[in-house]
mmJSON file of the N, C-alpha and C atoms, coordinates in Angstrom:
{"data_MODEL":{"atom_site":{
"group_PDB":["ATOM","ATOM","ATOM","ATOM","ATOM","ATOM","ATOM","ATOM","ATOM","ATOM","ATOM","ATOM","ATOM","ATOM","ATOM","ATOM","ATOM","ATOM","ATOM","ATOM","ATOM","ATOM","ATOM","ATOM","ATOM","ATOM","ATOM","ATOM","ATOM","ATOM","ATOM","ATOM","ATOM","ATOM","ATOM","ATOM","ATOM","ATOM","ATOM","ATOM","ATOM","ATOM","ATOM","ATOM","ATOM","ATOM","ATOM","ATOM","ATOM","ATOM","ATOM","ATOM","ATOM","ATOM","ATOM","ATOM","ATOM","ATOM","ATOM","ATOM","ATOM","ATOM","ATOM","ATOM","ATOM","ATOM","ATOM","ATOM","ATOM","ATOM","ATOM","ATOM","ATOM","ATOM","ATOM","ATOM","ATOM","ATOM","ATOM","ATOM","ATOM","ATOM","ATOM","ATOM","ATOM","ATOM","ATOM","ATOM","ATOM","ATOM","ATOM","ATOM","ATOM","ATOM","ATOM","ATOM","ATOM","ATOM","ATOM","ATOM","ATOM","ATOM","ATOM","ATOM","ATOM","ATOM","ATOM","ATOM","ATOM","ATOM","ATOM","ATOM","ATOM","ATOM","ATOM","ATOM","ATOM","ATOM","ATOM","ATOM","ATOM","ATOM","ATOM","ATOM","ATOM","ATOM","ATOM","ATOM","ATOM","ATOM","ATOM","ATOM","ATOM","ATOM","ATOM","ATOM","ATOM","ATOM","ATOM","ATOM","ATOM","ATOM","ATOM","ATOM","ATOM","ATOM","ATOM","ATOM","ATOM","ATOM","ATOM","ATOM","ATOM","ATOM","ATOM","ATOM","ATOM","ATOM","ATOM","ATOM","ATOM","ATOM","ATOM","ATOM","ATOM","ATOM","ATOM","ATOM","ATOM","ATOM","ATOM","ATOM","ATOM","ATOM","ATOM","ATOM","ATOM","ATOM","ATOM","ATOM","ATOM","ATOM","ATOM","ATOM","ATOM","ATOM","ATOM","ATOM","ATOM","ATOM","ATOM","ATOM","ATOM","ATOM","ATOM","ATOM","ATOM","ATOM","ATOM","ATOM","ATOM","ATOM","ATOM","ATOM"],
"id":[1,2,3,4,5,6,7,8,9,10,11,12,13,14,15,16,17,18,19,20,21,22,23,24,25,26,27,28,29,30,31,32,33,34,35,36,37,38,39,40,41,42,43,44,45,46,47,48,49,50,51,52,53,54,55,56,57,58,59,60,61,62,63,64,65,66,67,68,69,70,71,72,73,74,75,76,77,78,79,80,81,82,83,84,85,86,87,88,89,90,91,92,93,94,95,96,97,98,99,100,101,102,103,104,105,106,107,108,109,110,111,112,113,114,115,116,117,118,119,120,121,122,123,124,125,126,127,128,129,130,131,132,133,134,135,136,137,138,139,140,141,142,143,144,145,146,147,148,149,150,151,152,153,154,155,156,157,158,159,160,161,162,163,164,165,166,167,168,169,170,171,172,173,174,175,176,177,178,179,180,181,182,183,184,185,186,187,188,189,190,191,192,193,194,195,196,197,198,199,200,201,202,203,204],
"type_symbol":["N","C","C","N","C","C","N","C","C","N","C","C","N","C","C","N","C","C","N","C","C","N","C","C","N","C","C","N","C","C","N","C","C","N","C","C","N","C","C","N","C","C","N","C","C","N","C","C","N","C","C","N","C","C","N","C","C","N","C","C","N","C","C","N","C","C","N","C","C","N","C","C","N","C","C","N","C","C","N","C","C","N","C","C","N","C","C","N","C","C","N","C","C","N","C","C","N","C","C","N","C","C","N","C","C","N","C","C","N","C","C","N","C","C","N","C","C","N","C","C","N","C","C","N","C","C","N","C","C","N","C","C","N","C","C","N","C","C","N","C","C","N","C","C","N","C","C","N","C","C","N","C","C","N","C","C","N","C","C","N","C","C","N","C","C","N","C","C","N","C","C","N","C","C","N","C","C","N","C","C","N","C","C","N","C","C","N","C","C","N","C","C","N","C","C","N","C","C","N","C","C","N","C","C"],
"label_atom_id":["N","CA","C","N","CA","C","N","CA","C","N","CA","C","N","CA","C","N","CA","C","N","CA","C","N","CA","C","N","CA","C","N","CA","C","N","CA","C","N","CA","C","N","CA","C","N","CA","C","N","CA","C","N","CA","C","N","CA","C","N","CA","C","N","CA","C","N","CA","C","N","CA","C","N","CA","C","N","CA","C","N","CA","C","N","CA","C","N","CA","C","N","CA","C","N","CA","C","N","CA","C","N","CA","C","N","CA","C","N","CA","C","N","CA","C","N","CA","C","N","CA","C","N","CA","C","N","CA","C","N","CA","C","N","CA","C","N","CA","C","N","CA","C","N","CA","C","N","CA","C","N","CA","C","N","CA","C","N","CA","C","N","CA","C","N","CA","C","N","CA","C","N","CA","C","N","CA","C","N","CA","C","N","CA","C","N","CA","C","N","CA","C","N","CA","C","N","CA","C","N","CA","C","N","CA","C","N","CA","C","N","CA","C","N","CA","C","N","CA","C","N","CA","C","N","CA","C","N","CA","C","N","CA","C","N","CA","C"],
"label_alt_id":[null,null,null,null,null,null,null,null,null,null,null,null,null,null,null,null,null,null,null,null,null,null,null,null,null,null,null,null,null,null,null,null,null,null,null,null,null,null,null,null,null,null,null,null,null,null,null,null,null,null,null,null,null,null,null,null,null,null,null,null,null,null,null,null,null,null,null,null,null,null,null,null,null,null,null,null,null,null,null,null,null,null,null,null,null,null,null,null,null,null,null,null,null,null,null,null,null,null,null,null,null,null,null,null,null,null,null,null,null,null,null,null,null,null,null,null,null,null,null,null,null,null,null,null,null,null,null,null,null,null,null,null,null,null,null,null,null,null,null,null,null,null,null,null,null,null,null,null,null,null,null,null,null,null,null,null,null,null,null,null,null,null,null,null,null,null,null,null,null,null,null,null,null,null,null,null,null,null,null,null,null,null,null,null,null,null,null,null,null,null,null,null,null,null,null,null,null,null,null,null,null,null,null,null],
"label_comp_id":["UNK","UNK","UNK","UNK","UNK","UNK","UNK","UNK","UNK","UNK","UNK","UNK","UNK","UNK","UNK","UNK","UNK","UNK","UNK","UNK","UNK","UNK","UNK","UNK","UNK","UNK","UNK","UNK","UNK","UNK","UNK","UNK","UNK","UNK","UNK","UNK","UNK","UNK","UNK","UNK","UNK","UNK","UNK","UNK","UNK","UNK","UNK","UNK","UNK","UNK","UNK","UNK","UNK","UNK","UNK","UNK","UNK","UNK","UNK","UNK","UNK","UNK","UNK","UNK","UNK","UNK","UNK","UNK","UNK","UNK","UNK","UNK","UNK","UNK","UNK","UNK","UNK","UNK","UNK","UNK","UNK","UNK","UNK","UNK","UNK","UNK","UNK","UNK","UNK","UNK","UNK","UNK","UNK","UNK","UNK","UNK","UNK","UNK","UNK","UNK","UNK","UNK","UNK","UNK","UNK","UNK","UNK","UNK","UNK","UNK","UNK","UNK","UNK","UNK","UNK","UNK","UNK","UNK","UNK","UNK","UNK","UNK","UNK","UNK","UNK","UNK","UNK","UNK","UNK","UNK","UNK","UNK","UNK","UNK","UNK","UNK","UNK","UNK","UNK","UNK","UNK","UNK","UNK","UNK","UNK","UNK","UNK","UNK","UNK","UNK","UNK","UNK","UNK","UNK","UNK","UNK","UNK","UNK","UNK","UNK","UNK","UNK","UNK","UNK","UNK","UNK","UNK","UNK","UNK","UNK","UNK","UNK","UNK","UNK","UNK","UNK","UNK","UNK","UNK","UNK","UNK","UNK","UNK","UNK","UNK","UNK","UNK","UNK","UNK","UNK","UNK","UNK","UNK","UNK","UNK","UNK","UNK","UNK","UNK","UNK","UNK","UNK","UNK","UNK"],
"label_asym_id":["A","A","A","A","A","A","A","A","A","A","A","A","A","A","A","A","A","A","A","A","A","A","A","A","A","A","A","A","A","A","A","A","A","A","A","A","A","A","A","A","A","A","A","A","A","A","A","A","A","A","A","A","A","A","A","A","A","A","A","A","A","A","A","A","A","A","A","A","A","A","A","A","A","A","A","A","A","A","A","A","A","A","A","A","A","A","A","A","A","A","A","A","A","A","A","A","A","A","A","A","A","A","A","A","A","A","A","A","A","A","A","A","A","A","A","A","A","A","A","A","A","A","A","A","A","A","A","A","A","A","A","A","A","A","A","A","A","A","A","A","A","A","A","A","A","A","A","A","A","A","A","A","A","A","A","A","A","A","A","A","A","A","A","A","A","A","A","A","A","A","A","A","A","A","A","A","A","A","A","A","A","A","A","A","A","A","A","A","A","A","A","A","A","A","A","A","A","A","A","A","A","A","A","A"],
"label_entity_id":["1","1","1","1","1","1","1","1","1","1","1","1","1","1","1","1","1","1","1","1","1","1","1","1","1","1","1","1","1","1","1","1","1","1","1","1","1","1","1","1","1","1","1","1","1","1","1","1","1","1","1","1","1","1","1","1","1","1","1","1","1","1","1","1","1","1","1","1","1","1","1","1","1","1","1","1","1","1","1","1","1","1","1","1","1","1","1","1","1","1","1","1","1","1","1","1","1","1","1","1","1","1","1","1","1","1","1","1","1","1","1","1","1","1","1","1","1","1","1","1","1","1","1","1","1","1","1","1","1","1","1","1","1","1","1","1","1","1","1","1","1","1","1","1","1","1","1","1","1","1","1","1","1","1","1","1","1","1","1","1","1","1","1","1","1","1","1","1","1","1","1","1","1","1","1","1","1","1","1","1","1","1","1","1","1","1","1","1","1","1","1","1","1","1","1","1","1","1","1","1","1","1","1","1"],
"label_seq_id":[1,1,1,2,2,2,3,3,3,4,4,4,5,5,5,6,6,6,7,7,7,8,8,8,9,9,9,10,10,10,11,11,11,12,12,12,13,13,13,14,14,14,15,15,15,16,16,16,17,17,17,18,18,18,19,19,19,20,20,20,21,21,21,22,22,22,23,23,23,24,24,24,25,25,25,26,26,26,27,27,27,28,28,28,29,29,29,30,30,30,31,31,31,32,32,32,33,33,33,34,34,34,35,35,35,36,36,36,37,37,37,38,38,38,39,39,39,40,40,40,41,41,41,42,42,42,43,43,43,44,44,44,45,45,45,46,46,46,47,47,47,48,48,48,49,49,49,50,50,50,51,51,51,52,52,52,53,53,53,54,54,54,55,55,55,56,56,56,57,57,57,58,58,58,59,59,59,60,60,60,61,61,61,62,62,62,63,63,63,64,64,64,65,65,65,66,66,66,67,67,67,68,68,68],
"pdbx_PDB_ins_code":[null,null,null,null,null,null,null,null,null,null,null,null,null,null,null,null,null,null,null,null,null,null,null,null,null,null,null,null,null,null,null,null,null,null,null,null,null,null,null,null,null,null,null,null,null,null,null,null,null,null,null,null,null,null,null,null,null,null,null,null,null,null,null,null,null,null,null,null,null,null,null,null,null,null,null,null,null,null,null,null,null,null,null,null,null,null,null,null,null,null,null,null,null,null,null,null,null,null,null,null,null,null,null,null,null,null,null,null,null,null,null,null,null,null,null,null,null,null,null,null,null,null,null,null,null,null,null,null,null,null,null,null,null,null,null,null,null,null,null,null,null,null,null,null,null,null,null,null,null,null,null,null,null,null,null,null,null,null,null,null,null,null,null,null,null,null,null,null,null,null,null,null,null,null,null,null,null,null,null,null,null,null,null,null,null,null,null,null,null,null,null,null,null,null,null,null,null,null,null,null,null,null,null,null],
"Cartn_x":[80.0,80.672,80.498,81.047,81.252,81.857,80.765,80.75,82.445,82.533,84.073,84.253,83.477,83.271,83.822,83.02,82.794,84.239,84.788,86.431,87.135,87.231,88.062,88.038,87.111,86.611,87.632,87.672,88.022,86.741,85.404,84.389,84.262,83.549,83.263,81.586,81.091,79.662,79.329,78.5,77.725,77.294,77.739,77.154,75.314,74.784,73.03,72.873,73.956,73.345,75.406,75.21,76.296,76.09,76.867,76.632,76.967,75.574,75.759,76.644,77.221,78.715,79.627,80.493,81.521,81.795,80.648,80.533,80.866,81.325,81.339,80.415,80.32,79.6,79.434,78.076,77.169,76.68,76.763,75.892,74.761,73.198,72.784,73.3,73.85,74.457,74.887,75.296,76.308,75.845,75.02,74.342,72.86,72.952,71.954,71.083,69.506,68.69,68.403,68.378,67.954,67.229,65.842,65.183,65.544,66.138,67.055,65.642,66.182,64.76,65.298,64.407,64.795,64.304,64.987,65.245,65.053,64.073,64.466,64.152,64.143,64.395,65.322,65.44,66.647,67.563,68.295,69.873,69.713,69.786,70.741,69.394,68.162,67.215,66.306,64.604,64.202,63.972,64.748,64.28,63.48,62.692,61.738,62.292,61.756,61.562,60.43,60.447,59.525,58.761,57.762,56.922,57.462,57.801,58.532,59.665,60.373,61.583,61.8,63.558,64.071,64.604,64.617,65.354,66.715,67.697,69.4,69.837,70.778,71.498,73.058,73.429,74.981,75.623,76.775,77.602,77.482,77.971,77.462,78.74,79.997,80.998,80.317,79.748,79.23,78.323,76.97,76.039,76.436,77.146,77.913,78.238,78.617,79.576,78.357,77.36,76.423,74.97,75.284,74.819,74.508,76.173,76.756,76.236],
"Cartn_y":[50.251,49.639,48.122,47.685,45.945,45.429,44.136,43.127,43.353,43.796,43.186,41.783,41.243,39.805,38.505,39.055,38.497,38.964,39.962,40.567,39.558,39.282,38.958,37.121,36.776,35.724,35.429,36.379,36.769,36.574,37.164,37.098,38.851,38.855,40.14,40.749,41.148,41.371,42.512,43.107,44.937,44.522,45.449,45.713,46.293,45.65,46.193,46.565,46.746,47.35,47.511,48.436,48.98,48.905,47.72,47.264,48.762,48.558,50.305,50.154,48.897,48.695,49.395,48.913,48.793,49.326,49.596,50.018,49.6,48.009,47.035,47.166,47.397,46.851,45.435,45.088,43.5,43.512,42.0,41.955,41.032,40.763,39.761,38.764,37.882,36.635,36.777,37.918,38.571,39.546,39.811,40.571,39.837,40.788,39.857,41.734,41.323,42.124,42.125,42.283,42.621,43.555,42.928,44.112,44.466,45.443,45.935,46.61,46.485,46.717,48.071,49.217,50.924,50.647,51.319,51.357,52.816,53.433,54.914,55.133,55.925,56.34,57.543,58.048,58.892,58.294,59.171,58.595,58.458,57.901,56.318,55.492,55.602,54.634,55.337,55.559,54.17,53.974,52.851,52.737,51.806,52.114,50.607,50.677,49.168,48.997,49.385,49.952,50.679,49.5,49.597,48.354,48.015,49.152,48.733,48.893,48.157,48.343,49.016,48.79,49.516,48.402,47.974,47.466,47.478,47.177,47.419,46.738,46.69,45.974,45.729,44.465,44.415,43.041,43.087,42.231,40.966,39.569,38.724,38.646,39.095,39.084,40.37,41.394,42.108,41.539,41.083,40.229,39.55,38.226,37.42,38.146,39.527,39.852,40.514,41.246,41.816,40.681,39.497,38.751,37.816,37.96,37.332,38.03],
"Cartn_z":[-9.598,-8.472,-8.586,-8.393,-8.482,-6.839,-6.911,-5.346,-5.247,-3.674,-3.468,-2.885,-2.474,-2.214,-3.342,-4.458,-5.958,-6.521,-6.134,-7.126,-6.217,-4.848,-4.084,-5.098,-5.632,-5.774,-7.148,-7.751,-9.126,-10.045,-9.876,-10.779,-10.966,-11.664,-12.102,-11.79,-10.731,-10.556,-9.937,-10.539,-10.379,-8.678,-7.982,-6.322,-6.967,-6.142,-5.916,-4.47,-3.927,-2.602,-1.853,-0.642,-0.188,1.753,2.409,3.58,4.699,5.695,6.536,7.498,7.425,8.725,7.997,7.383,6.37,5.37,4.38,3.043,1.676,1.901,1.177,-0.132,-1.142,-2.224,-2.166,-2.273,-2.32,-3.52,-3.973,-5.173,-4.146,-4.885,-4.522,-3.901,-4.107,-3.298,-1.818,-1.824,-0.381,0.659,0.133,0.937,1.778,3.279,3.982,4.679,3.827,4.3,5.882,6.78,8.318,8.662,9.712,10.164,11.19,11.435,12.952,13.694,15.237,16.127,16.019,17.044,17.232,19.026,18.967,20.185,20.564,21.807,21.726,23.82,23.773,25.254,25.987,27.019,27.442,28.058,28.435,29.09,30.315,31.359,30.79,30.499,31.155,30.696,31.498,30.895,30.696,29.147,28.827,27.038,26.617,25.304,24.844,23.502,23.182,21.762,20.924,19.806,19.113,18.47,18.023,17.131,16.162,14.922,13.79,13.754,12.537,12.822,11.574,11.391,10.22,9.137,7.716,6.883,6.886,6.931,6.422,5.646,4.731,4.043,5.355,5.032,5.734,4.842,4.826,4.194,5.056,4.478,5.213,6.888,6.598,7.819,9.492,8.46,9.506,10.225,9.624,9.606,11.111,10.577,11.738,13.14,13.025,13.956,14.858,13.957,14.642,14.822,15.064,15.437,16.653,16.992,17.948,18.952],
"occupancy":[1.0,1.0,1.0,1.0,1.0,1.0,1.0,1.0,1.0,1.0,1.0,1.0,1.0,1.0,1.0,1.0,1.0,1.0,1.0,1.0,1.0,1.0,1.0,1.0,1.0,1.0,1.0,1.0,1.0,1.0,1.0,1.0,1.0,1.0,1.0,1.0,1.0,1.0,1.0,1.0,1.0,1.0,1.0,1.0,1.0,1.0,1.0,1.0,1.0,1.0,1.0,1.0,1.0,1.0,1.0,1.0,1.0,1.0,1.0,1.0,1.0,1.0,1.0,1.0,1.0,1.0,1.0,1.0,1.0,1.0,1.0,1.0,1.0,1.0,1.0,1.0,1.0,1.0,1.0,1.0,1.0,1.0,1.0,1.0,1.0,1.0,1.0,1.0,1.0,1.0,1.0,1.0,1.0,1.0,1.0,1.0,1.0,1.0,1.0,1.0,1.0,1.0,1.0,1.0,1.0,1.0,1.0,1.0,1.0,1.0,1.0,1.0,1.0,1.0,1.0,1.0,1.0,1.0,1.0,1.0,1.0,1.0,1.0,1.0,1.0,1.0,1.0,1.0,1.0,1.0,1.0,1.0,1.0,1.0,1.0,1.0,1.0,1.0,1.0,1.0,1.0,1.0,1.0,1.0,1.0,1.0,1.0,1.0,1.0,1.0,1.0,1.0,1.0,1.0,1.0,1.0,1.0,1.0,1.0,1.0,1.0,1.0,1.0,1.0,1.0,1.0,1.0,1.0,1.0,1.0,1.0,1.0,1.0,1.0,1.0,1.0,1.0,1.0,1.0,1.0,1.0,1.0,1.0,1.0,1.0,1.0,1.0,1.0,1.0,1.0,1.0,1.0,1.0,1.0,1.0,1.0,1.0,1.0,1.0,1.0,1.0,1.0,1.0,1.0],
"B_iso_or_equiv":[0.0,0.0,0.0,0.0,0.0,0.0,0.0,0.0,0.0,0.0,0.0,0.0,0.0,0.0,0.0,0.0,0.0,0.0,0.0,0.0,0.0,0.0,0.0,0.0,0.0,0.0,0.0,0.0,0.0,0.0,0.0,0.0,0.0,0.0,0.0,0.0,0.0,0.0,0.0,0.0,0.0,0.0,0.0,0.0,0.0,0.0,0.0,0.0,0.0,0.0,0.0,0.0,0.0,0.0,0.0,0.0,0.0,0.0,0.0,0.0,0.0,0.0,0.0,0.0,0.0,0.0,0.0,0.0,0.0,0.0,0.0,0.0,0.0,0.0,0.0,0.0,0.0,0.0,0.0,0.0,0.0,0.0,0.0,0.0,0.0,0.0,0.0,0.0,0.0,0.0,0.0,0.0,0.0,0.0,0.0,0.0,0.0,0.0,0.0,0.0,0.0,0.0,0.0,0.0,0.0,0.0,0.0,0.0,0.0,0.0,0.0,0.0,0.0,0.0,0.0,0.0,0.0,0.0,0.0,0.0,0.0,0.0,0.0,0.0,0.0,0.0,0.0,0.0,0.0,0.0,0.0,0.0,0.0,0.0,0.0,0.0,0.0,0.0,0.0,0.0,0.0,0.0,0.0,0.0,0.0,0.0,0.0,0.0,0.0,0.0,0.0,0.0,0.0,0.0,0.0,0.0,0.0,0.0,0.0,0.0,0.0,0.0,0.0,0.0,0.0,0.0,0.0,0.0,0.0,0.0,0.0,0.0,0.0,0.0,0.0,0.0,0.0,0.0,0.0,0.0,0.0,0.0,0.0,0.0,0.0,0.0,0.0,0.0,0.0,0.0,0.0,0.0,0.0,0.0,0.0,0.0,0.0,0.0,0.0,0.0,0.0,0.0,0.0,0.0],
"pdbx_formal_charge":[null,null,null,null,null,null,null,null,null,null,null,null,null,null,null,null,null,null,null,null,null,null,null,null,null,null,null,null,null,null,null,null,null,null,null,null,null,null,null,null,null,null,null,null,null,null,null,null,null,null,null,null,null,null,null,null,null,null,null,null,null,null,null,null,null,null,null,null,null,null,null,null,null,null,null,null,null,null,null,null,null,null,null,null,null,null,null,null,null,null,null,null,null,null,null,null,null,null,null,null,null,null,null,null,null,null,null,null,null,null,null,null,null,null,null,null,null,null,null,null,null,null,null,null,null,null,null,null,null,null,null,null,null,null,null,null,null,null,null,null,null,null,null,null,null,null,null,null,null,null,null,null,null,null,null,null,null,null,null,null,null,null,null,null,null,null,null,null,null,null,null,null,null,null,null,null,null,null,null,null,null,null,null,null,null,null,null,null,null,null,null,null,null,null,null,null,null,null,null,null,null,null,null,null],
"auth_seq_id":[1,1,1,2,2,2,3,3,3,4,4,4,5,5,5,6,6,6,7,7,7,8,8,8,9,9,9,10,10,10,11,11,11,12,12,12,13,13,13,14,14,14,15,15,15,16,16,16,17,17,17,18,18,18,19,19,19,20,20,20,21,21,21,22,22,22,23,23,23,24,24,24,25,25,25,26,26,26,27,27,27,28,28,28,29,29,29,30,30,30,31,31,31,32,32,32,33,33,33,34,34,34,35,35,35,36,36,36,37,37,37,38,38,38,39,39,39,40,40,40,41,41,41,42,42,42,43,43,43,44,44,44,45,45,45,46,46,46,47,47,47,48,48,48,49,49,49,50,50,50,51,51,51,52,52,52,53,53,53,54,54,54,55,55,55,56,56,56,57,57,57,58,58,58,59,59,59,60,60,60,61,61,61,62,62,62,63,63,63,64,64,64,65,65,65,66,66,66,67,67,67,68,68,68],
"auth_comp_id":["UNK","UNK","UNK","UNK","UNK","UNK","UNK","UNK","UNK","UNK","UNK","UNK","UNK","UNK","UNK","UNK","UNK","UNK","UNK","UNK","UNK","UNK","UNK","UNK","UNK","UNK","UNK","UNK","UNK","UNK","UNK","UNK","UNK","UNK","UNK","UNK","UNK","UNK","UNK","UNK","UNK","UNK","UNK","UNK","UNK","UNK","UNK","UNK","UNK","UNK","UNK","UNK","UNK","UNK","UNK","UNK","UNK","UNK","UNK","UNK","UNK","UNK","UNK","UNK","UNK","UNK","UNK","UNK","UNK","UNK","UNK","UNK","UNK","UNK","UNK","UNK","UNK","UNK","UNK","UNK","UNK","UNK","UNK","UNK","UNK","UNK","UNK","UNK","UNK","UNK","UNK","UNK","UNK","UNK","UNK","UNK","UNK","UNK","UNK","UNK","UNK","UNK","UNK","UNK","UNK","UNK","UNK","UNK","UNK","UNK","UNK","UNK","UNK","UNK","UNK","UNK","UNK","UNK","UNK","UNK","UNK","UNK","UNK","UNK","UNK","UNK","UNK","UNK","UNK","UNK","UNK","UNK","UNK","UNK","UNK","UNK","UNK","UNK","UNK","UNK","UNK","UNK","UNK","UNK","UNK","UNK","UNK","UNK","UNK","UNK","UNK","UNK","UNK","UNK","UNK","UNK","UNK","UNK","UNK","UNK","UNK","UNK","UNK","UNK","UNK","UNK","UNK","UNK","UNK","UNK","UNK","UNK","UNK","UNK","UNK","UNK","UNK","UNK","UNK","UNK","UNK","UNK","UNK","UNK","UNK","UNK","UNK","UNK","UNK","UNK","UNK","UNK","UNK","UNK","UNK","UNK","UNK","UNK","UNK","UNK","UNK","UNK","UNK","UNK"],
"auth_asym_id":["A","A","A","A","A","A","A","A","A","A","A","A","A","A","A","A","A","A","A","A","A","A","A","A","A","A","A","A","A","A","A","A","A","A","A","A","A","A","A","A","A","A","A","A","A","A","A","A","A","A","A","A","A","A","A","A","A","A","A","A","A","A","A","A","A","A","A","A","A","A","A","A","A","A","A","A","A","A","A","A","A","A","A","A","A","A","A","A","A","A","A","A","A","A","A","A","A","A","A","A","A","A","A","A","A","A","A","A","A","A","A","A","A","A","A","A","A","A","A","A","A","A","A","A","A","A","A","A","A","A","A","A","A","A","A","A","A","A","A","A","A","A","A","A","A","A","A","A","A","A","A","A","A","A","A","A","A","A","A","A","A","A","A","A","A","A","A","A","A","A","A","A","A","A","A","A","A","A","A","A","A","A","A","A","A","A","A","A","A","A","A","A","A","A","A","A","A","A","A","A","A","A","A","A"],
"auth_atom_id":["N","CA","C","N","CA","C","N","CA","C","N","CA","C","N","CA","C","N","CA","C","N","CA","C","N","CA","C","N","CA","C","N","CA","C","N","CA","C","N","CA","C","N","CA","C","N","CA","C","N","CA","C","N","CA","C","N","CA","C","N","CA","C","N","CA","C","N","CA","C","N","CA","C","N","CA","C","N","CA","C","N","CA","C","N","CA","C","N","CA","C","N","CA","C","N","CA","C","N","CA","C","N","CA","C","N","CA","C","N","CA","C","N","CA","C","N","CA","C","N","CA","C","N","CA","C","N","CA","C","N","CA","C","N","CA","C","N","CA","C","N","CA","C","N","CA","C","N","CA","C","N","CA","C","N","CA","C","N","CA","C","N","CA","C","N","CA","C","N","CA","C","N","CA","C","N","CA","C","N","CA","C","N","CA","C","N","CA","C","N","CA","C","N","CA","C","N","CA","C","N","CA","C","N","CA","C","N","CA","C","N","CA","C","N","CA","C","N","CA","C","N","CA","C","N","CA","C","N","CA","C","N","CA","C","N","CA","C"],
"pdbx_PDB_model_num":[1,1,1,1,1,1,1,1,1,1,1,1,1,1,1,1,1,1,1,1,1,1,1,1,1,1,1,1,1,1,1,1,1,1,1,1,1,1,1,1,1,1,1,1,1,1,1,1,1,1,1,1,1,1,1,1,1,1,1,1,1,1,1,1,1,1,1,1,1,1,1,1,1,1,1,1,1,1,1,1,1,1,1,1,1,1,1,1,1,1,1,1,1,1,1,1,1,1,1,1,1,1,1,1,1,1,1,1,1,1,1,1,1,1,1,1,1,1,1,1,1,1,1,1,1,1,1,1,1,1,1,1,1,1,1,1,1,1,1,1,1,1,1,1,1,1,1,1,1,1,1,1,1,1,1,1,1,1,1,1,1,1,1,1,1,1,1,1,1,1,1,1,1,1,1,1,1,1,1,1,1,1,1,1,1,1,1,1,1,1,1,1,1,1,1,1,1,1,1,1,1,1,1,1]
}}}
């Protein structure tokens, strides 16, 4: 699989990771590691945040969006 970031670019580069929004192939450059919090609780509340979190990979446009 090869970056679609990097094709869009017209370069040619192997994906090392696959964004959990989207499913974008990332090479290094494009991709942005995040530690997402967990969140757990019942419906509708009361919820907490857990101590640790989780790793993700996301492309850098998701990134942005789930930032905001």
């Amino acid at each position: 699989m090869k970056c679609y970031i990097c094709k869009e670019q017209g370069k040619d580069t192997d994906a090392v990771a696959i964004c959990i929004v989207c499913g974008m192939g990332l090479c290094m450059d494009h991709l942005v590691r995040e530690e997402i919090e967990i969140w757990e609780g019942g419906y509708p509340f009361p919820s907490k945040k857990l101590e640790k979190t989780i790793p993700r990979i996301l492309c850098v446009m998701c990134y942005e969006t789930y930032k905001k």
